[in-house]
C-alpha positions in Angstrom: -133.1 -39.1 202.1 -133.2 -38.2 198.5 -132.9 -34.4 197.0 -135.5 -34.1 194.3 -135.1 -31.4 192.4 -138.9 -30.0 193.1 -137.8 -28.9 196.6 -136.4 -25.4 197.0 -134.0 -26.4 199.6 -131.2 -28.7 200.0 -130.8 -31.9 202.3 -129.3 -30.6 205.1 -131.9 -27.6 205.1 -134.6 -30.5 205.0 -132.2 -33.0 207.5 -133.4 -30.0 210.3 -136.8 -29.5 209.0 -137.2 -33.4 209.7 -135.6 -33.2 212.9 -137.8 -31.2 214.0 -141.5 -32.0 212.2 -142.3 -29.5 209.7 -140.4 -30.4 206.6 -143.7 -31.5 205.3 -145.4 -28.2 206.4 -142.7 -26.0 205.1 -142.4 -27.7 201.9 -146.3 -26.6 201.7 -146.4 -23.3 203.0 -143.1 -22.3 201.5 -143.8 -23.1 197.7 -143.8 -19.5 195.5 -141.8 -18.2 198.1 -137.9 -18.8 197.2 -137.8 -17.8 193.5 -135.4 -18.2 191.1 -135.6 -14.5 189.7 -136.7 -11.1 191.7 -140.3 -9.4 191.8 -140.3 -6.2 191.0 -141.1 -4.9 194.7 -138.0 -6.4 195.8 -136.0 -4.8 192.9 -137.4 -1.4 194.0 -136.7 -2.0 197.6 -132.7 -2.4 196.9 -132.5 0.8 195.3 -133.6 2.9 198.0 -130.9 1.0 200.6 -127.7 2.9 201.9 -126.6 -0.4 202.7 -126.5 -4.1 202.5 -125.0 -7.2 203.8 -123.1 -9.4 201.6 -122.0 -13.1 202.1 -118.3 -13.6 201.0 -116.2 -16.5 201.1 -112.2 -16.0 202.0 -109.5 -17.8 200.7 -110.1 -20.5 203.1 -114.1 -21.2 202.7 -115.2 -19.2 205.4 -118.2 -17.2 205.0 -118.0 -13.8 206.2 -121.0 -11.0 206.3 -119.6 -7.9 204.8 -122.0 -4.6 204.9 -121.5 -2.7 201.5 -122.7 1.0 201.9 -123.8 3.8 199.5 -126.8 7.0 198.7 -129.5 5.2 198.1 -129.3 4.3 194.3 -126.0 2.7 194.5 -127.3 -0.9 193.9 -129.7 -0.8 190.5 -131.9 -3.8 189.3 -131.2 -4.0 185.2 -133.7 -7.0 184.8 -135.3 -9.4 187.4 -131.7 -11.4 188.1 -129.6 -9.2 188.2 -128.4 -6.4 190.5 -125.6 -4.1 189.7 -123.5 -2.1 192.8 -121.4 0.9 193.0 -118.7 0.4 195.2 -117.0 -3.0 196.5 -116.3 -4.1 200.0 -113.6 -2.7 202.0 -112.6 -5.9 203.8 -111.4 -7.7 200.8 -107.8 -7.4 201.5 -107.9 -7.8 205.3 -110.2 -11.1 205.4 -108.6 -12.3 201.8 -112.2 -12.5 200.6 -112.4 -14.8 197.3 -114.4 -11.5 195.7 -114.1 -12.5 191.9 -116.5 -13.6 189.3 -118.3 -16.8 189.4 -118.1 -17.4 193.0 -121.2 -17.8 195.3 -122.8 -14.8 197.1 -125.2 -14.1 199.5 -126.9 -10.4 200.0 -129.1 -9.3 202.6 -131.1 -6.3 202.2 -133.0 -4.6 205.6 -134.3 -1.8 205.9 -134.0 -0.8 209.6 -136.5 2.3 209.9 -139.4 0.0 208.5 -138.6 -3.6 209.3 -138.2 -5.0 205.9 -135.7 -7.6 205.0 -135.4 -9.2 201.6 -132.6 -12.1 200.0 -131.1 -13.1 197.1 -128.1 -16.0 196.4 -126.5 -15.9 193.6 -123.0 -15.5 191.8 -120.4 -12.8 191.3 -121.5 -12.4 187.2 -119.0 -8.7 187.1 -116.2 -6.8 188.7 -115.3 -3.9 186.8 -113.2 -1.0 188.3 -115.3 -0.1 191.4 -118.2 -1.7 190.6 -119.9 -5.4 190.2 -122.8 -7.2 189.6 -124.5 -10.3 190.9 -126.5 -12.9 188.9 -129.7 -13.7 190.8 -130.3 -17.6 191.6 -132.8 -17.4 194.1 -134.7 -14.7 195.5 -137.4 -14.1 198.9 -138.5 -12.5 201.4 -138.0 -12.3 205.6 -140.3 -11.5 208.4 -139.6 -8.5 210.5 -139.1 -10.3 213.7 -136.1 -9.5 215.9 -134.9 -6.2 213.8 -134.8 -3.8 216.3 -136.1 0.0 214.5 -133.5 2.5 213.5 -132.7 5.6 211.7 -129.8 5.5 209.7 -127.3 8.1 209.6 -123.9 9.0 207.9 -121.2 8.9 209.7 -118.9 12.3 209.5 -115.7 10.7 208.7 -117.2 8.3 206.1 -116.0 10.8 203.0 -112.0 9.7 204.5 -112.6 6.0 205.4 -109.8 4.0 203.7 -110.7 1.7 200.7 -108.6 -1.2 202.5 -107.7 -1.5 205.8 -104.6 -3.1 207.8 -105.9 -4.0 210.7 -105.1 -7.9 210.4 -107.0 -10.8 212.0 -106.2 -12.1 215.4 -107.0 -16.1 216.4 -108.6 -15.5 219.3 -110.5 -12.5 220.3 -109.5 -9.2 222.5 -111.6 -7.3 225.3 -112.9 -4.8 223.4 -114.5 -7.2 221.1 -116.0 -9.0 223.5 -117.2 -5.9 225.4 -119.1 -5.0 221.8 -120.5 -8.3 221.3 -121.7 -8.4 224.6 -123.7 -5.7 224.6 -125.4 -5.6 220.8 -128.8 -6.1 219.8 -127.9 -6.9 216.6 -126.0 -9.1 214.4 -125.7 -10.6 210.9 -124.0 -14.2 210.3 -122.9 -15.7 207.0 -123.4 -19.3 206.7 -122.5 -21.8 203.6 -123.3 -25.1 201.7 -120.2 -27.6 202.0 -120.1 -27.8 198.3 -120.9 -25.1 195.7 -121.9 -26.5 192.4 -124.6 -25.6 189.4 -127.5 -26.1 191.6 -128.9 -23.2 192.7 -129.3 -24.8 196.6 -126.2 -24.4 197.2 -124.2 -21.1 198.0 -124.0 -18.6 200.7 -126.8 -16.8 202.9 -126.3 -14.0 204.7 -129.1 -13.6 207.9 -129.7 -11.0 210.5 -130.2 -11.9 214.1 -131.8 -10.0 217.1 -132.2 -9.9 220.7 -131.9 -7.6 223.9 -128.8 -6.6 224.4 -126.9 -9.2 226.4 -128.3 -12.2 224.1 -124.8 -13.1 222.5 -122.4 -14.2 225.3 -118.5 -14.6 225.0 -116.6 -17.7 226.8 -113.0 -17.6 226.3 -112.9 -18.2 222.4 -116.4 -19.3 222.6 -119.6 -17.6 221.8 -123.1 -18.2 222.3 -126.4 -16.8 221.0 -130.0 -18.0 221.2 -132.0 -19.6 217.9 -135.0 -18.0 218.2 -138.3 -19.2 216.3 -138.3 -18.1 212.6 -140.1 -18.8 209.2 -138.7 -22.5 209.6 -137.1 -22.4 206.6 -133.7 -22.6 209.0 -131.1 -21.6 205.9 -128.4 -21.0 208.7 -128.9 -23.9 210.6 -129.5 -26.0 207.5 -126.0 -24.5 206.1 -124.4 -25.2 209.8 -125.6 -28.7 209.2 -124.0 -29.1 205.5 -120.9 -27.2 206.7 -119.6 -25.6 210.0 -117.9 -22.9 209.0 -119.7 -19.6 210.0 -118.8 -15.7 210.1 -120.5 -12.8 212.4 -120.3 -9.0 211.9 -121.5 -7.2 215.0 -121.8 -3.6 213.9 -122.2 -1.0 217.0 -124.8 1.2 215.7 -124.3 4.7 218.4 -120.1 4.7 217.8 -119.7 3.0 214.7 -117.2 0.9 215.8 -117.5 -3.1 214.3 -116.4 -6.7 215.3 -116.0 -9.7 212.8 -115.3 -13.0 213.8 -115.5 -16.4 211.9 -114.9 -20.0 213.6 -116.3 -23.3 213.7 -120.4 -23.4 214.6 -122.5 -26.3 215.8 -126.5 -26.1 217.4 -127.4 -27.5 221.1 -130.6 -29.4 220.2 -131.1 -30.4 224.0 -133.3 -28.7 226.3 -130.8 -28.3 229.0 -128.6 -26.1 226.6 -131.6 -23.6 226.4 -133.2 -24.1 229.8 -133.6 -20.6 231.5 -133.4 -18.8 228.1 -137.1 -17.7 227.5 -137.7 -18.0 224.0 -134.6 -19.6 222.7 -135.7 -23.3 220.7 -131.5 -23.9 220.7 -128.4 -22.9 221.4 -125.7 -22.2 218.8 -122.5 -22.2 219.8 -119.6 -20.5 217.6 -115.6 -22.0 218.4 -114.2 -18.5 217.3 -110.5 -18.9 215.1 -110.4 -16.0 214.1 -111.6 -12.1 215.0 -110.8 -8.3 214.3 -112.0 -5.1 216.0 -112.1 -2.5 213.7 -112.7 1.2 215.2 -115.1 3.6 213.6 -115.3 1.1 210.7 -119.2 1.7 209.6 -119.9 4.3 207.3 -122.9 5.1 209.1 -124.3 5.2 212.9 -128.1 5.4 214.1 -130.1 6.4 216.7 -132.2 3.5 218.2 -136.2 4.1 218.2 -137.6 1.0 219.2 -136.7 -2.9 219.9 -138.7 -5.1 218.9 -141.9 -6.0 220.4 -141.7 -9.8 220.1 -138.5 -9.6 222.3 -140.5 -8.7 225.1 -140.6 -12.6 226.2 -137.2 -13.5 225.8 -133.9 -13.3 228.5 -130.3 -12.8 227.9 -127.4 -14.3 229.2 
């Protein structure tokens, strides 16, 4: 298989999309969609977010999915590729993120009250003081499948949350990690290219899963969560493919309480890995190495108002 430099995703992206059919399809239905700068609906839309999700690489390669919160304002769009934050992330120190100019990054933008997700990869362009900026390389949008409908509010001990913390990563994973993962709705995972180079295909994305709670399961250092049907572009599994290395941040959302864990991931393609689990297509499976459980980490909380409806059909664990 060859990578021509007309398709807007890279050979391990189309390697699944092959696998399973639709790479022709896709490559159809997907052109105009991934762009190389922002439109200015999507430049609007980050403004008015109190928080994002950011994918960061540590010292090691791993990808990790780092929310980064602040009043609505706090990320501003100077031109159509580039955005430009107030604040960094507090995990830098405890997951010895590689947060420094001209590395790859991933940001996820949702918008839980209306359902509305948005991308961009790109590159660390600026860190100055408390403050950076990232160069756009490509840009799109996301259904609003799986987000489950909240309102966001700020937690009363945000004003004296610590810049840095010292909680320090474990290799395996505790009770009360499990006992949060286990009973989320939500998640976000971080996923990576095996190389990064000048092509704008490669990099970081940062995604959002969704199910009933009870969809992610934890075995012993293992976990487990459903691939449910998507816009087929499959970014994460595409990245998995290039490059196993993987990180999940499960925020709890009534306590404010988080998990992160990062470890080895690989996809069950066979039907027997999936049999019982309405609406899964796959499996993915996560060989965790590393976790932490950090206590009234998120800056804010929010009261559920609705799953979502096109859970109705699936199971959990």
């Amino acid at each position: 298989m060859t990578q021509t430099n007309q398709s807007q995703f890279h050979l391990a992206e189309i390697a699944v999309q092959e696998r399973l059919g639709i790479a022709e399809s896709v490559a159809h239905y997907s052109e105009g969609l991934i762009r190389a700068v922002m439109p200015e609906q999507h430049r609007k839309f980050y403004s008015e977010l109190p928080f994002v999700v950011l994918g960061v690489t540590d010292s090691k390669g791993y990808p990790w999915p780092i929310p980064l919160f602040g009043r609505a304002g706090f990320i501003q769009s100077t031109n159509d590729t580039t955005l430009q934050f107030r604040g960094l992330p507090r995990l830098i120190k405890t997951l010895a993120l590689e947060f420094i100019t001209g590395q790859k990054i991933g940001m996820l933008g949702i918008q839980l009250s209306t359902r509305r997700r948005n991308r961009v990869n790109g590159v660390i362009q600026t860190i100055s003081g408390e403050s950076f900026s990232i160069q756009v390389e490509q840009s799109f949008g996301n259904c609003p499948k799986y987000i489950q409908k909240r309102e966001l509010i700020w937690a009363s001990h945000s004003q004296s949350l610590p810049h840095s913390l010292d909680e320090k990563l474990v290799t395996a994973i505790d009770a009360n990690a499990i006992a949060l993962i286990e009973e989320a709705d939500t998640f976000f995972i971080a996923s990576r290219t095996k190389y990064f180079d000048k092509d704008k295909r490669s990099g970081i994305d940062a995604s959002h899963r969704g199910g009933k709670p009870g969809f992610v399961k934890v075995e012993n250092n293992r976990l487990k969560f459903p691939d449910f049907k998507g816009n087929g572009f499959f970014n994460t599994l595409g990245n998995i493919e290039s490059d196993s290395r993987v990180g999940l941040f499960f925020p709890d959302f009534s306590t404010g309480n988080a998990v992160f864990v990062a470890g080895q991931a690989h996809v069950l393609w066979d039907e027997e890995a999936r049999a019982g689990f309405n609406g899964a297509e796959r499996i993915v499976e996560v060989n965790i190495e590393q976790s932490v459980y950090l206590p009234a980490f998120m800056e804010m909380t929010a009261e559920l108002k609705e799953f979502s409806p096109v859970l109705q059909g699936t199971s959990i664990w």
